[in-house]
C-alpha positions as CSV (number, residue, x, y, z in Angstrom):
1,X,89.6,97.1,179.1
2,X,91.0,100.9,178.8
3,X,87.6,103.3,179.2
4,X,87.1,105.0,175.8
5,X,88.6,108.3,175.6
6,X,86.1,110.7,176.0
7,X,85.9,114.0,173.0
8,X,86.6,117.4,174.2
9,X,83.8,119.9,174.7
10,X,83.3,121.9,171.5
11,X,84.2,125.6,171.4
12,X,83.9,128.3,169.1
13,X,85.5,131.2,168.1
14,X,84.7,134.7,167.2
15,X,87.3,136.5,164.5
16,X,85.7,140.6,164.8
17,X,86.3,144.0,164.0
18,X,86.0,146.1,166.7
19,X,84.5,148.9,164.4
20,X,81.8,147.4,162.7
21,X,80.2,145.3,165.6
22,X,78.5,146.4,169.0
23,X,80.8,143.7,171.2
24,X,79.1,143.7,174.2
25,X,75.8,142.7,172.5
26,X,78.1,139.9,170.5
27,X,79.4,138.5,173.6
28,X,76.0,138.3,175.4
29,X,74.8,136.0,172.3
30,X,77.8,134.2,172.2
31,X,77.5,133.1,175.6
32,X,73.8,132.2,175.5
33,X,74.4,129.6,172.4
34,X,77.3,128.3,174.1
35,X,75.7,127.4,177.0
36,X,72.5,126.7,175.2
37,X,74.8,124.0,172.5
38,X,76.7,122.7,176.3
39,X,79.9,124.3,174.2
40,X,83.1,125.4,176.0
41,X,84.1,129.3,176.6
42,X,84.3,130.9,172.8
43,X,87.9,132.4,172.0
44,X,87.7,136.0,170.7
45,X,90.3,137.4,168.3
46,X,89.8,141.2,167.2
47,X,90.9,142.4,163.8
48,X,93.7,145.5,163.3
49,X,94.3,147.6,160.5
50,X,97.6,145.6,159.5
51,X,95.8,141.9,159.9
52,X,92.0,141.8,158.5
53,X,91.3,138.3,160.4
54,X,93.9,135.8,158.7
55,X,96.3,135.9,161.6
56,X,93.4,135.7,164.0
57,X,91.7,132.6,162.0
58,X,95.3,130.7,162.1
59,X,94.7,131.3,166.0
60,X,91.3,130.4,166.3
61,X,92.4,126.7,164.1
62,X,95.8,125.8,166.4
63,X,93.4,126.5,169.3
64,X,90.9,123.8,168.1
65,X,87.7,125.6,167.4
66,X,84.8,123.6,165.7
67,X,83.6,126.6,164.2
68,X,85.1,130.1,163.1
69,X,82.7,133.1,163.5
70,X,83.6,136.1,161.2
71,X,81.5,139.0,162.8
72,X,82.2,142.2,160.3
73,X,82.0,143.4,157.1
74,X,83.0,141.6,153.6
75,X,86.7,141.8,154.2
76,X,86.3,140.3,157.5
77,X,84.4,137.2,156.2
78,X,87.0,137.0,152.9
79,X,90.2,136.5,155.6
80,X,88.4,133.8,157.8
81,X,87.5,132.0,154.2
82,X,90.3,132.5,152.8
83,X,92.4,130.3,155.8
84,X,89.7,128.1,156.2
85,X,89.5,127.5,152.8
86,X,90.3,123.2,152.7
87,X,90.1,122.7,156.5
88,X,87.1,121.3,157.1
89,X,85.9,123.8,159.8
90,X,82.8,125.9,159.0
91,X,82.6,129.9,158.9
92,X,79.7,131.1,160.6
93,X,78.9,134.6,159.6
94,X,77.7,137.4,161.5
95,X,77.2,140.1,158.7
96,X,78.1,143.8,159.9
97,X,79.2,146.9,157.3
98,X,77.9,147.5,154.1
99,X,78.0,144.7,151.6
100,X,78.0,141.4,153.7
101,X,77.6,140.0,149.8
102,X,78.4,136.3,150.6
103,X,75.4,136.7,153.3
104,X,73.3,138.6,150.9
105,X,73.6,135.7,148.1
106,X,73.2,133.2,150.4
107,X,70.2,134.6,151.7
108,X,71.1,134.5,154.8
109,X,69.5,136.9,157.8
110,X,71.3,140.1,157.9
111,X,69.6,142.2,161.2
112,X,69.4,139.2,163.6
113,X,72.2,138.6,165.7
114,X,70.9,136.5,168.3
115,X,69.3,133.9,165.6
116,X,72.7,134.7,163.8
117,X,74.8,133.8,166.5
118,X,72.6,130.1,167.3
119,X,73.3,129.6,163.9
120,X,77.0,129.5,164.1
121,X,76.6,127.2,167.0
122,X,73.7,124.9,166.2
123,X,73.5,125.2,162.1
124,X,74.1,122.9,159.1
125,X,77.2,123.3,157.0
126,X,76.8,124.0,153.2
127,X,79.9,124.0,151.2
128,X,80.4,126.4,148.5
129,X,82.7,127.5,146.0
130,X,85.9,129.8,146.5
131,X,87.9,131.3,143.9
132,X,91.8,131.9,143.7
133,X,93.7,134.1,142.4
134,X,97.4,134.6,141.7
135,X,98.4,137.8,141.0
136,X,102.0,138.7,139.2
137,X,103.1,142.3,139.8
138,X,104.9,144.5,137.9
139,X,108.5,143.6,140.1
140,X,108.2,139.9,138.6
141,X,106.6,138.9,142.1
142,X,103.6,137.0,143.4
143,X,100.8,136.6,145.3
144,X,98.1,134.4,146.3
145,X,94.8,135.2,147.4
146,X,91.4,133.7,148.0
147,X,87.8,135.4,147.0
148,X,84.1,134.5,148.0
149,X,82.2,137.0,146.3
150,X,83.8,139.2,143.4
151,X,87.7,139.6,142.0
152,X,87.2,143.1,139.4
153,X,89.5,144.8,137.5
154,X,88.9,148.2,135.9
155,X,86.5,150.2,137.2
156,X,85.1,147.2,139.6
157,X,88.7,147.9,141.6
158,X,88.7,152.0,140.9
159,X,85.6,151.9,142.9
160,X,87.4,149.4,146.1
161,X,90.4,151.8,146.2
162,X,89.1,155.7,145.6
163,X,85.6,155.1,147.7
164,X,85.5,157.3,150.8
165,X,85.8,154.9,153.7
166,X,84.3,157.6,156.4
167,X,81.6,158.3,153.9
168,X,80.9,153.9,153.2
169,X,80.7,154.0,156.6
170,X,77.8,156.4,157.3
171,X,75.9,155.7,154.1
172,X,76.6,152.5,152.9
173,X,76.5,151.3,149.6
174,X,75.6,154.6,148.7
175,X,79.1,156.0,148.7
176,X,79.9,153.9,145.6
177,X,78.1,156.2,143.6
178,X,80.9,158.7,143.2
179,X,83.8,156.6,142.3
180,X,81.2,154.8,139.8
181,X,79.9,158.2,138.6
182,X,83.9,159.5,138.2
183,X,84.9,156.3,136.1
184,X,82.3,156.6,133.7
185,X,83.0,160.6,133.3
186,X,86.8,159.4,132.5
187,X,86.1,156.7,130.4
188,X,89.0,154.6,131.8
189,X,89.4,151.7,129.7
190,X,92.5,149.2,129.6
191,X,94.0,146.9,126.9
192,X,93.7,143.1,128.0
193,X,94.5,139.6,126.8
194,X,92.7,136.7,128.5
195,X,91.7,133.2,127.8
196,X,88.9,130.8,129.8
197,X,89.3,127.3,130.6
198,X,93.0,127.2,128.1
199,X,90.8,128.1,125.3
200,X,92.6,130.6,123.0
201,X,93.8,134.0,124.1
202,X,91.8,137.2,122.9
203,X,92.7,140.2,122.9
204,X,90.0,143.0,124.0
205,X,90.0,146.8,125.4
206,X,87.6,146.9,128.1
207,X,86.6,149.3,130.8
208,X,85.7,146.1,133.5
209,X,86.1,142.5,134.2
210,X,84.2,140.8,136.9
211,X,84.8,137.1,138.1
212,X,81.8,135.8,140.4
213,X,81.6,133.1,142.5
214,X,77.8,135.3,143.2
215,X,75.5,137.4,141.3
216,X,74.4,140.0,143.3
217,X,75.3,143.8,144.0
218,X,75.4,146.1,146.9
219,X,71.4,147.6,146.6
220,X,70.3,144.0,145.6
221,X,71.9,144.3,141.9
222,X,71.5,141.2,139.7
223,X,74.5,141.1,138.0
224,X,75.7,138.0,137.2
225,X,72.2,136.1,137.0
226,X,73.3,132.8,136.3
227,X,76.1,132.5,139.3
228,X,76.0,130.1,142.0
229,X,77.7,129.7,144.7
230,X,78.4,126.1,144.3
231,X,78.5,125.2,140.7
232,X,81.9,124.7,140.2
233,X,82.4,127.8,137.7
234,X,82.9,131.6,137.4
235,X,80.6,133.9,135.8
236,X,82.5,136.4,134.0
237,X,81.0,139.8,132.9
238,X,82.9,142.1,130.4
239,X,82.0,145.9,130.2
240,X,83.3,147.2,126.9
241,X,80.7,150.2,126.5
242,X,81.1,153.3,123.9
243,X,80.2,156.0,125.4
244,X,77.2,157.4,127.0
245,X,74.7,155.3,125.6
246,X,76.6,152.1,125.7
247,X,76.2,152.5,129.8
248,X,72.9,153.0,129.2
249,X,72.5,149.9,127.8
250,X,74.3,148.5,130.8
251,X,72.2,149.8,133.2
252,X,69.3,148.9,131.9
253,X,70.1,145.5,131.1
254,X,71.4,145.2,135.2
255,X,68.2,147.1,136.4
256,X,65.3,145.6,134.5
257,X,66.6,142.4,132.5
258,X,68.2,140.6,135.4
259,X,66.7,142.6,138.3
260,X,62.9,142.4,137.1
261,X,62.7,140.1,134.6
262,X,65.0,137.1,135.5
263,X,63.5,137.2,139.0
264,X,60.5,135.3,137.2
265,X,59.9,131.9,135.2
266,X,58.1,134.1,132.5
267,X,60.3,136.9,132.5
268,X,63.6,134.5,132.2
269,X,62.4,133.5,129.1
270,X,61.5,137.1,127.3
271,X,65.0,137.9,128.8
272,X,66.7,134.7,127.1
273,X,65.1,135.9,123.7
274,X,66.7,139.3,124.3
275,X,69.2,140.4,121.9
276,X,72.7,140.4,123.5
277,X,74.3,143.8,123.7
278,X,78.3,144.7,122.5
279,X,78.3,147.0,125.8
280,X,78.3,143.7,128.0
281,X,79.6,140.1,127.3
282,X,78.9,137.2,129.8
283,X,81.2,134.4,129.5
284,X,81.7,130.9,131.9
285,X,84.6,128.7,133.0
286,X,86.7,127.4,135.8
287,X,90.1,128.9,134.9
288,X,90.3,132.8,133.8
289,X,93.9,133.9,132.8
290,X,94.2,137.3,132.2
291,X,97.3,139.4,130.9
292,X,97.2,143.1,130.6
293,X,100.1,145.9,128.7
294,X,100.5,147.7,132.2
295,X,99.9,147.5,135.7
296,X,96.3,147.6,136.9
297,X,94.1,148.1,140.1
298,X,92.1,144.6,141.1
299,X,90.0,143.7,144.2
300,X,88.8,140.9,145.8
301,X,85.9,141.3,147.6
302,X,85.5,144.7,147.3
303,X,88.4,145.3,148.7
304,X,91.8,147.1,146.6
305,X,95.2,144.2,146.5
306,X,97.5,146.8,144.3
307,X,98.4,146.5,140.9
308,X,99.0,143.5,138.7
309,X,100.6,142.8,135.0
310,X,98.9,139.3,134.9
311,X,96.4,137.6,136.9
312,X,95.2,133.5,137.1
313,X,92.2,132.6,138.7
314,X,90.6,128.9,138.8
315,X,87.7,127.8,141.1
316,X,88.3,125.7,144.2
317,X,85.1,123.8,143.9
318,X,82.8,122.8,147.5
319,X,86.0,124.2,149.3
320,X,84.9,126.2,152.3
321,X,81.6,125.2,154.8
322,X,79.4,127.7,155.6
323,X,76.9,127.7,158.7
324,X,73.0,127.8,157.6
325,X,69.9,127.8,159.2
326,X,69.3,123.5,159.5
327,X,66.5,123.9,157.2
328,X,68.9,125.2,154.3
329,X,71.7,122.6,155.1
């Protein structure tokens, strides 16, 4: 009788950019879990300006590895997902930069990287929600991308493509406040036709649209409060304010509705007796098809992907396995 064929040793491997994580700390970590979990040697792959960590995360599958660690900032996590999207092998993240939104909304630990790291190795996979998006340029081509977080048009992507990277970099979150600040001055606002779920199409000028797979912000702002990472479904927020005061109402319906008073049983019921504002218009669905009467920014993750004329985005539902803690999973 032929011996039974015995499974390989699990391995690991780390997708990183070099600019956002301290490697030599990463590598110490890396090897203590591994040894710690009786895994093999953990492949490294670092990011470059021209690949983000897709290329690497094709690598890090051929190669075999059990689990793909993204260790950097949102875009980092967004390439790994977006190639392990469907596979069947878990991203484990190691947040680094300034958003690290997926992280944030899943509440995971954001300033531990040794229990980070044990995580990647020894955690339960959850799977959550991705959302696509195919995007038709002005040339007649197309391309398709995945999101975890946020896809934006308006000023959601003036803010990915005019923020000052040096200045993100030192301060943070914080260094959205000018792009934010210059797009209200200007009042941009852009002429779209759209339609959820096949439904029919409207027709609407707007300053912002939002498509979230999560609800929260960079500074811990509740904007979508209803989103989930795994329930199957966008939550889509419209900006259509006029003028000053109509961003008032904005803000304070971001700031105090969902930030104080849906963070509460009694509070999510004064909010769900609150009058709804013309400023901002929440809507739902699994498919979003959006058609505008010229090119536009849009980003994915916080991140700028050019100009479109159209763009179709659907949920793919439980798609993607993310590490957690074993007492989430």
């Amino acid at each position: 009788m032929a011996a039974p064929v015995q499974r390989a040793t699990k391995t690991a491997a780390v997708v990183y950019n070099p600019i956002k994580v301290q490697l030599g700390a990463l590598r110490a970590a890396a090897a203590a879990a591994e040894q710690r979990a009786g895994w093999g040697p953990t492949a490294w792959f670092a990011t470059t300006v021209e690949d983000p960590g897709g290329g690497m995360a094709k690598e890090a599958l051929a190669g075999g590895a059990d689990v793909v660690i993204a260790a950097g900032g949102d875009g980092t996590a967004r390439a790994v997902a977006e190639v392990l999207r469907g596979s069947g092998v878990p991203i484990g993240l190691l947040p680094s930069g300034t958003g690290n939104l997926l992280a944030r909304n899943m509440s995971l630990t954001l300033d531990d990287l040794p229990g980070s790291v044990e995580v990647a190795f020894t955690g339960a996979d959850r799977a959550v929600d991705m959302g696509v998006v195919e995007a038709e340029r002005a040339d007649g081509s197309r391309e398709t991308r995945a999101f975890l977080v946020m896809a934006g048009l308006g000023l959601d992507a003036q803010m990915a493509s005019k923020t000052n990277l040096e200045l993100k970099k030192r301060a943070g979150w914080i260094a959205y406040i000018d792009p934010i600040l210059r797009g209200i001055r200007d009042n941009n606002s852009v002429r779209v036709r759209y339609s959820v779920d096949g439904a029919a199409q409207k027709s609407a000028t707007v300053n912002t649209i939002i498509l979230g797979n999560c609800g929260t912000l960079p500074g811990n702002l509740l904007l979508l409060p209803e989103a989930a990472v795994d329930d199957g479904v966008f939550d889509i927020v419209v900006f259509r304010p006029k003028g000053f005061i109509g961003w008032v109402q904005i803000w304070v319906k971001i700031t105090w509705e969902n930030g104080v008073l849906r963070r509460s049983s009694v509070g999510r019921r004064i909010a769900s007796a609150q009058k709804q504002i013309r400023a901002l218009r929440y809507l739902k669905g699994k498919e979003f098809v959006l058609r505008l009467d010229h090119p536009e920014e849009f980003e994915l993750d916080g991140d700028s992907y050019g100009e479109a004329i159209a763009l179709k985005a659907h949920v793919d539902p439980l798609s993607l396995l993310v590490r957690v803690p074993r007492t989430e999973g």
